[in-house]
C-alpha beads as a LAMMPS data file, in Angstrom:
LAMMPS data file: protein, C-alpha beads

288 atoms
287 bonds

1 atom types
1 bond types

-500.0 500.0 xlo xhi
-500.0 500.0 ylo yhi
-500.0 500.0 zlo zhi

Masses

1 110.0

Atoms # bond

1 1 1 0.000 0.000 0.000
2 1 1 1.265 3.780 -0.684
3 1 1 1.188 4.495 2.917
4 1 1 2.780 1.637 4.419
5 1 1 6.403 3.765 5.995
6 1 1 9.608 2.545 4.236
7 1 1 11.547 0.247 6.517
8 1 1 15.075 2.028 7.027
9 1 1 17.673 -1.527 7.100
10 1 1 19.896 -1.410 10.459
11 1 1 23.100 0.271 9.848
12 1 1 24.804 -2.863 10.947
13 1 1 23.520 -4.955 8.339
14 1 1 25.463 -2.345 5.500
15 1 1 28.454 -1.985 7.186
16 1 1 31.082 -3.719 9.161
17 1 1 34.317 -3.801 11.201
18 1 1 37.261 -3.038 9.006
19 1 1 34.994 -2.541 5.766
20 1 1 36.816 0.410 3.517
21 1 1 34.363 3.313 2.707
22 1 1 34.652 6.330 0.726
23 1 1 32.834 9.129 2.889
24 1 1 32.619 13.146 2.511
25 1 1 32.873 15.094 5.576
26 1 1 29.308 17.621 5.892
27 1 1 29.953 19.223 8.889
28 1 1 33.423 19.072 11.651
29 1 1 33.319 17.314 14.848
30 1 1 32.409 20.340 17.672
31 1 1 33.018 18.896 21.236
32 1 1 32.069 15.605 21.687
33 1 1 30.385 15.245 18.451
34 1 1 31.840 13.696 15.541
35 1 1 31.816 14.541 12.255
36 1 1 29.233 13.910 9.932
37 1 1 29.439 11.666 7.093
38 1 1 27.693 10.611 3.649
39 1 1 28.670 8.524 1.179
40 1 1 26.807 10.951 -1.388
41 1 1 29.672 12.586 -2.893
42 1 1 29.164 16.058 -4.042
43 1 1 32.166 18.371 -5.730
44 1 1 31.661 21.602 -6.095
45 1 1 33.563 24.697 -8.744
46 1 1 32.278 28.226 -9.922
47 1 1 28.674 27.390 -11.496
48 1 1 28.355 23.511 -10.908
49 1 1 28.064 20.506 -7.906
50 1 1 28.902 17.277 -9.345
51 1 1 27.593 14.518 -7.785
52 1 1 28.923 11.324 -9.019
53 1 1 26.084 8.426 -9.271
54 1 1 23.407 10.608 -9.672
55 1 1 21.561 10.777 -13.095
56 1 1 19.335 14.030 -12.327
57 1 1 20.163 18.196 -12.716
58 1 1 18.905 20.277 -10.395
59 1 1 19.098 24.034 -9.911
60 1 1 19.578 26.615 -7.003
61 1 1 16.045 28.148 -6.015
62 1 1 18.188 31.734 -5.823
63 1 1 17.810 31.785 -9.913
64 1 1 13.902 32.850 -9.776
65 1 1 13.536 33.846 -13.419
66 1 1 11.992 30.666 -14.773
67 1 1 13.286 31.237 -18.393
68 1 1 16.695 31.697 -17.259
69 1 1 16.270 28.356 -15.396
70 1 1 14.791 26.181 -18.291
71 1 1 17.935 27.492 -20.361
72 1 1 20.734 26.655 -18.011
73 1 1 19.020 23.306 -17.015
74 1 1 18.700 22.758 -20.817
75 1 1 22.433 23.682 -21.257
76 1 1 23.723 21.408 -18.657
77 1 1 21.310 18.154 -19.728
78 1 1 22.090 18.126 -23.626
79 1 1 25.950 18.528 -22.618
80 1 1 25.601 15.518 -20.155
81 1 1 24.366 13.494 -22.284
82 1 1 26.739 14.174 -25.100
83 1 1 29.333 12.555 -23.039
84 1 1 28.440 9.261 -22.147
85 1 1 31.871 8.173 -20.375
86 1 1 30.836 10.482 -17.140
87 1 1 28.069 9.476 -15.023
88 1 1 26.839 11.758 -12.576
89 1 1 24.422 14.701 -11.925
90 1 1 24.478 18.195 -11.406
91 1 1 23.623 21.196 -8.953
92 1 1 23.180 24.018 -11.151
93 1 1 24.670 26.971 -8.303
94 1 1 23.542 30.734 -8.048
95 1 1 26.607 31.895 -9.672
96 1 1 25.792 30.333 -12.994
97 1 1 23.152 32.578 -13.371
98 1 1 23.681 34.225 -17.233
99 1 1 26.896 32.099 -17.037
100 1 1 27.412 31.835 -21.260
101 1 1 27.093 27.754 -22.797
102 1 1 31.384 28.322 -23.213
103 1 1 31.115 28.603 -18.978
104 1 1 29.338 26.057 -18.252
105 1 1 31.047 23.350 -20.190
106 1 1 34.309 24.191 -19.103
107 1 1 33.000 23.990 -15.769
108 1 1 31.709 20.526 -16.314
109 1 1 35.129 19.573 -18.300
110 1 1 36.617 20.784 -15.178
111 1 1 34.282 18.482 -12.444
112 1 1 35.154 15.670 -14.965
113 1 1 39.191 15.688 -14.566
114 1 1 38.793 15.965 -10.954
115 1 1 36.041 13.518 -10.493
116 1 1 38.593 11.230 -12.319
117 1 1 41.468 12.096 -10.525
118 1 1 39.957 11.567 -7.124
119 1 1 38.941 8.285 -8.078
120 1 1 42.034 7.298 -9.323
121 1 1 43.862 8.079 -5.396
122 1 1 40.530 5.923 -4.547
123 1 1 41.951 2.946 -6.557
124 1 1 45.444 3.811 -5.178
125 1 1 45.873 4.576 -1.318
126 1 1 45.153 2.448 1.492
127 1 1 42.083 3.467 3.937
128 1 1 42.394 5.467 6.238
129 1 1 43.429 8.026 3.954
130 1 1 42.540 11.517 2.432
131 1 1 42.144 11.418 -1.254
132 1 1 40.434 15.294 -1.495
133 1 1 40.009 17.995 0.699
134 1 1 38.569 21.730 -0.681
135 1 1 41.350 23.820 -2.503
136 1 1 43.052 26.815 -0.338
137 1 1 41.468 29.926 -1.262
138 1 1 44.439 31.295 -3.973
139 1 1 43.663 28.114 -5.899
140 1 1 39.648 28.765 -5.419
141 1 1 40.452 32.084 -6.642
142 1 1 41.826 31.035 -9.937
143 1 1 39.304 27.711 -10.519
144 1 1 36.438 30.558 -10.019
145 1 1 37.818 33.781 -11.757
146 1 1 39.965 33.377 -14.171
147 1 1 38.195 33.376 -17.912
148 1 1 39.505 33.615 -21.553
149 1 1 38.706 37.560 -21.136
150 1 1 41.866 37.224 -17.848
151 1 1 44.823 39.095 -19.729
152 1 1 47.364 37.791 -16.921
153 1 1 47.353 36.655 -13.187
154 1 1 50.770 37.136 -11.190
155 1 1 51.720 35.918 -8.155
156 1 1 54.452 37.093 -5.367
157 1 1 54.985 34.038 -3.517
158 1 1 56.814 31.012 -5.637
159 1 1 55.653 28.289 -3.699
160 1 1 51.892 29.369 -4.429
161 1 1 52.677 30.124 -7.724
162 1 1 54.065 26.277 -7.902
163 1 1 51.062 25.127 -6.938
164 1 1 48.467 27.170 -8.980
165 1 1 50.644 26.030 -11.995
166 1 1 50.360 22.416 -11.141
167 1 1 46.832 23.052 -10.626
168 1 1 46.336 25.234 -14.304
169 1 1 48.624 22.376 -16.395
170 1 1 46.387 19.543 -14.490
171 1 1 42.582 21.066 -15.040
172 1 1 42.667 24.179 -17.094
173 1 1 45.106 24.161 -19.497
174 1 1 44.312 26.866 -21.918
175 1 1 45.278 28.915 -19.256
176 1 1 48.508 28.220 -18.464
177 1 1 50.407 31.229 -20.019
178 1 1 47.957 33.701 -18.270
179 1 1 50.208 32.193 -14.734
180 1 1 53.355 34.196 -14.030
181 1 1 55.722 34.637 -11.260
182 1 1 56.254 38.655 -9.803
183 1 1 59.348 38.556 -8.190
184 1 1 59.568 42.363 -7.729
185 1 1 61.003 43.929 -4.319
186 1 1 57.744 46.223 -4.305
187 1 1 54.875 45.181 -2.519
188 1 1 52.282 43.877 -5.311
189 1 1 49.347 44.324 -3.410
190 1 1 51.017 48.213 -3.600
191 1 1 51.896 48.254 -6.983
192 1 1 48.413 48.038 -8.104
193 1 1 46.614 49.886 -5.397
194 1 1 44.939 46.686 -3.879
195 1 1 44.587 47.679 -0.411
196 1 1 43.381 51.187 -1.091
197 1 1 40.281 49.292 -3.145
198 1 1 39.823 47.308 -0.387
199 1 1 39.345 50.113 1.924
200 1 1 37.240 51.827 -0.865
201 1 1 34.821 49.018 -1.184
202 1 1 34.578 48.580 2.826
203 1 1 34.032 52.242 3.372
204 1 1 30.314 53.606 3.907
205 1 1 31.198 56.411 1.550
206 1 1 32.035 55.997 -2.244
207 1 1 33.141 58.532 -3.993
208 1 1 32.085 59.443 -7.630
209 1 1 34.759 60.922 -10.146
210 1 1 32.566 63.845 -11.004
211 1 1 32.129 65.041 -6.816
212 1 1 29.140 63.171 -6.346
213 1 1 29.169 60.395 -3.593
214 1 1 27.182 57.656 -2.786
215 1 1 26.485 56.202 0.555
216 1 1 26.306 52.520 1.797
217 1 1 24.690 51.091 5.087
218 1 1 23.959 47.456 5.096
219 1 1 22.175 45.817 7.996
220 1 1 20.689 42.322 8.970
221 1 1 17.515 42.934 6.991
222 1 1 18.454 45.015 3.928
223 1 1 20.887 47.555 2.066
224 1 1 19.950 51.251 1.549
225 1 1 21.942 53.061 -0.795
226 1 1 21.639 56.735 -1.608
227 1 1 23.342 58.785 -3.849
228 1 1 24.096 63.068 -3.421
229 1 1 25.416 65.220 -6.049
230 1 1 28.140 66.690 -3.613
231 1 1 29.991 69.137 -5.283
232 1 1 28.863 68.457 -8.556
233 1 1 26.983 71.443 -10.127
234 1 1 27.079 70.544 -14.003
235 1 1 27.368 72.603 -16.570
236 1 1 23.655 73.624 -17.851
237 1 1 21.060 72.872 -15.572
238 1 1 19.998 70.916 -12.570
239 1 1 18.610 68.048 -14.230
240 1 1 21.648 67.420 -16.075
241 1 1 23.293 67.320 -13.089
242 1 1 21.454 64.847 -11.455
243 1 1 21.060 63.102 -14.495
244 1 1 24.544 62.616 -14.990
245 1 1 24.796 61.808 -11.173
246 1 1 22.549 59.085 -10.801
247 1 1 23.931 57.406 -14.360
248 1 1 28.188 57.626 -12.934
249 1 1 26.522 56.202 -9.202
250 1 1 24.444 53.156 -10.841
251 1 1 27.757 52.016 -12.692
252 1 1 29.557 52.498 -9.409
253 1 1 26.772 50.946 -7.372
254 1 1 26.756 47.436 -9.847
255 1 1 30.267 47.225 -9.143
256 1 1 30.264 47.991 -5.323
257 1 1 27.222 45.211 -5.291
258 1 1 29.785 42.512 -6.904
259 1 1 32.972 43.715 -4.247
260 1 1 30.916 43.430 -1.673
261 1 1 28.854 40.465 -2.418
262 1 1 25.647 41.777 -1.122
263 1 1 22.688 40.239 -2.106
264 1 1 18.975 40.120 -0.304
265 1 1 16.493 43.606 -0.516
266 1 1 18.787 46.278 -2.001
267 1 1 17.323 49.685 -1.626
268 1 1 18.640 52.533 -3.780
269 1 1 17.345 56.355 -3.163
270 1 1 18.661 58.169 -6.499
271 1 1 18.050 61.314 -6.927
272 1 1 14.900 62.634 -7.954
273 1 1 14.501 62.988 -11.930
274 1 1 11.561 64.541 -14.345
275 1 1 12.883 63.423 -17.540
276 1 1 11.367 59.589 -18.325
277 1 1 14.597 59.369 -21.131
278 1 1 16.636 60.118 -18.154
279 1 1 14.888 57.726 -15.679
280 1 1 14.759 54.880 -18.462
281 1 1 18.501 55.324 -19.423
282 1 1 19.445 55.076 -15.573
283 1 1 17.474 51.994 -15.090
284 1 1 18.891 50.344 -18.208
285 1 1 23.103 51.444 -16.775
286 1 1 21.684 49.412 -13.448
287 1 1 20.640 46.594 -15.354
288 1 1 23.909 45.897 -17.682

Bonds

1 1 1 2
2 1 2 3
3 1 3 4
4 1 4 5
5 1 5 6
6 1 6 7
7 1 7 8
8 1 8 9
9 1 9 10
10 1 10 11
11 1 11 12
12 1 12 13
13 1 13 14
14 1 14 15
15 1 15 16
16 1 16 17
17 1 17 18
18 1 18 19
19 1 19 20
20 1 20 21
21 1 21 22
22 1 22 23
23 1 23 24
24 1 24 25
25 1 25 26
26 1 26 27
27 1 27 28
28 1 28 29
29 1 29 30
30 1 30 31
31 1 31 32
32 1 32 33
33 1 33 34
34 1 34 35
35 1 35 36
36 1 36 37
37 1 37 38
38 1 38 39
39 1 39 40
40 1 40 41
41 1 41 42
42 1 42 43
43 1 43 44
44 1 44 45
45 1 45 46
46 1 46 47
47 1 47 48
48 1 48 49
49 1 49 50
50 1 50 51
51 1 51 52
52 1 52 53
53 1 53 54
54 1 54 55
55 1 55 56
56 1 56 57
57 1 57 58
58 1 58 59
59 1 59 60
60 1 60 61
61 1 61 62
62 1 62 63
63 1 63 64
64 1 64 65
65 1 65 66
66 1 66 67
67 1 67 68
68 1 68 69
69 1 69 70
70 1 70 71
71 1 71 72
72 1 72 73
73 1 73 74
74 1 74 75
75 1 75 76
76 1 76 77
77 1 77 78
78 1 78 79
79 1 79 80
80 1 80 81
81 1 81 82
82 1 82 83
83 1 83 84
84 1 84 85
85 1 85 86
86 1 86 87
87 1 87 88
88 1 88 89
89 1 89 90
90 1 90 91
91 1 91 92
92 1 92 93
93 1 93 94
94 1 94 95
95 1 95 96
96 1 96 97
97 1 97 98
98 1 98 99
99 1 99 100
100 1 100 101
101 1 101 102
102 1 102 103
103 1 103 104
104 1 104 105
105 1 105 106
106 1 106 107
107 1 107 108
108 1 108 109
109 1 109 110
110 1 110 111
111 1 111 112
112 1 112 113
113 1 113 114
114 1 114 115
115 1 115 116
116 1 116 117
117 1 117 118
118 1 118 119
119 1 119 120
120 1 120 121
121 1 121 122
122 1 122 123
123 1 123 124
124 1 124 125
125 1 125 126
126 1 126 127
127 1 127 128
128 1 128 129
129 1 129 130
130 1 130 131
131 1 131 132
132 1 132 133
133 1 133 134
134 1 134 135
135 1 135 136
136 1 136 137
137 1 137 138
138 1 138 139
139 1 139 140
140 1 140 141
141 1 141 142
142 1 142 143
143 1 143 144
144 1 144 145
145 1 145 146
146 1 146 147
147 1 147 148
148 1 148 149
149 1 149 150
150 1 150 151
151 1 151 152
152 1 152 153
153 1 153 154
154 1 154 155
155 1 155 156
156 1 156 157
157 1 157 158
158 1 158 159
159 1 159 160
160 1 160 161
161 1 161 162
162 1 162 163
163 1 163 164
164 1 164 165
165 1 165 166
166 1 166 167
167 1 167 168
168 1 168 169
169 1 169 170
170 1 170 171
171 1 171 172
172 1 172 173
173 1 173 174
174 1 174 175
175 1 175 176
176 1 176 177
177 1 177 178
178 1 178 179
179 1 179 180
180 1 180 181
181 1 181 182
182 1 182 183
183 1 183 184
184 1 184 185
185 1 185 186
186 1 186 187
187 1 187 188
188 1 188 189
189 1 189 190
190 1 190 191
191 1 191 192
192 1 192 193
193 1 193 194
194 1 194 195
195 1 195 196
196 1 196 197
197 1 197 198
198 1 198 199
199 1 199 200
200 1 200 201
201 1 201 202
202 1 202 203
203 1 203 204
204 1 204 205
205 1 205 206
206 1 206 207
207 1 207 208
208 1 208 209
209 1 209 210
210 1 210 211
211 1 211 212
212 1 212 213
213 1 213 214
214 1 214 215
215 1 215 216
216 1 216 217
217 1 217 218
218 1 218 219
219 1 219 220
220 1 220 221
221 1 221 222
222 1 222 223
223 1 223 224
224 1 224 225
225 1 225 226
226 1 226 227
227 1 227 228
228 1 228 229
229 1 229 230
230 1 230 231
231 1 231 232
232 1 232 233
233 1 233 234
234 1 234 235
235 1 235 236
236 1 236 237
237 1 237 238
238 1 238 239
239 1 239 240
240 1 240 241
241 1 241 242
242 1 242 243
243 1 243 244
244 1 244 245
245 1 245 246
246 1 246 247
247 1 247 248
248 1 248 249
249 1 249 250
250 1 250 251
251 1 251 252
252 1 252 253
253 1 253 254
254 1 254 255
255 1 255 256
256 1 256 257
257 1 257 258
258 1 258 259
259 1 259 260
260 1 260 261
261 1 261 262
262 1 262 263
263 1 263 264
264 1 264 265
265 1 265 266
266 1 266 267
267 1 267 268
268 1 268 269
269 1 269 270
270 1 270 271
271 1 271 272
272 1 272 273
273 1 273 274
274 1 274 275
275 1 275 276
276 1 276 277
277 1 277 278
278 1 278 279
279 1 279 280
280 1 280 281
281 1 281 282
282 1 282 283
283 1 283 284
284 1 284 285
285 1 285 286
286 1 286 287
287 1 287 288
């Protein structure tokens, strides 16, 4: 009958003393707690989860737009099944949302080297044993980031550049010659301003190159952001002057957005304008 409950089998009847498992660690051990386990594998890069095993795609409930979602769920399903050597499924993440068809593949050509490599240690190393653990956060940095648009990436420490070259030549290889060494005496966090855009994108107050400024305060249930024309006066009139305003601060504003990786109810005061041209061009800079 439909309602009669599933049995769930003892645990001791599927596993036993000295049996070798492959298991992923979900969450640490915290006091007297161990870790806990599954034996559903799941491996995660930019836009994709692969789960190896698992024939169905599924998609992150962040991307609401249901066209958007048909297409990428289209996109990943027709490339799956074009290659019929890996089996496996997919969580389609937030991040791939717009991602191009080019992204997305590469992603999934990218889960499919590692997945292979990791079971290859499998087949090699006596349990127990750690045959993958999540990437530091340099080599994150390039798996997420870099993309055929990257003109170069340079690094100031040789040992990390070692290993994000090991990493390139192993899983993205087109990339390779985008990888260099900096072994300059300067400071290259200081050589290209790094830490004074880090203080700019932390700081409540952005400024705007033509005097204008706009203003940041995030809290636990939204973002407000308003922008004031400062000591911008224009040249003609009032309206061009906040119309040229509010167009520099939405350009700044989609780029303080990404730095700061704020998401949730965004709230942005711009200044008041009559002109609908004006209002529509404003909305359409936001958008891109």
């Amino acid at each position: 009958p439909a309602d009669t409950p599933k049995t769930v089998p003892d645990i001791r009847s599927l596993l036993r003393e000295g049996q070798s498992l492959v298991v992923q660690v979900t969450k640490d051990p915290i006091g007297t707690k161990g870790a806990r386990l599954t034996t559903q594998l799941s491996i995660p890069s930019r836009y994709l989860v692969f789960m190896p095993g698992v024939s169905h795609v599924g998609i992150s409930q962040r991307i609401e737009d249901d066209t958007e979602r048909a297409r990428l769920k289209t996109l990943v399903e027709e490339a799956a099944a074009e290659d019929q050597d890996v089996q496996g499924g997919y969580i389609i993440r937030t991040a791939a949302e717009a991602a191009s068809p080019e992204d997305l593949i590469g992603d999934m050509a990218y889960l499919h080297r590692l997945s292979q490599s990791i079971h290859e240690r499998i087949a090699r190393v006596q349990a127990p044993a750690v045959v993958y653990q999540d990437l530091p956060l340099f080599i994150r940095t390039i798996r997420d980031l870099i993309r055929p648009q990257t003109e170069k990436v340079r690094i100031d420490s040789r040992e990390s550049h070692q290993r994000v070259m090991e990493f390139v030549e192993e899983f993205v290889t087109e990339f390779a010659d985008k990888v260099e060494y900096y072994p300059g005496e300067r400071p290259i966090f200081d050589l290209y301003s790094v830490e004074d855009e880090i203080q700019k994108a932390l700081s409540r107050k952005v400024q705007l190159k033509s005097g204008g400024y706009v203003i940041i305060d995030q809290t636990e249930a939204m973002t407000t952001i308003d922008i004031n024309t400062g000591a911008f006066v224009g040249h003609r009139n009032l309206e061009e002057t906040i119309f040229k305003t509010n167009l520099e601060a939405a350009r700044a504003i989609s780029r303080q957005l990404r730095l700061r990786n704020l998401g949730g109810i965004i709230i942005i005061d711009f200044i008041d304008m009559e002109d609908p041209e004006h209002q529509r061009q404003v909305h359409r800079m936001l958008e891109k």
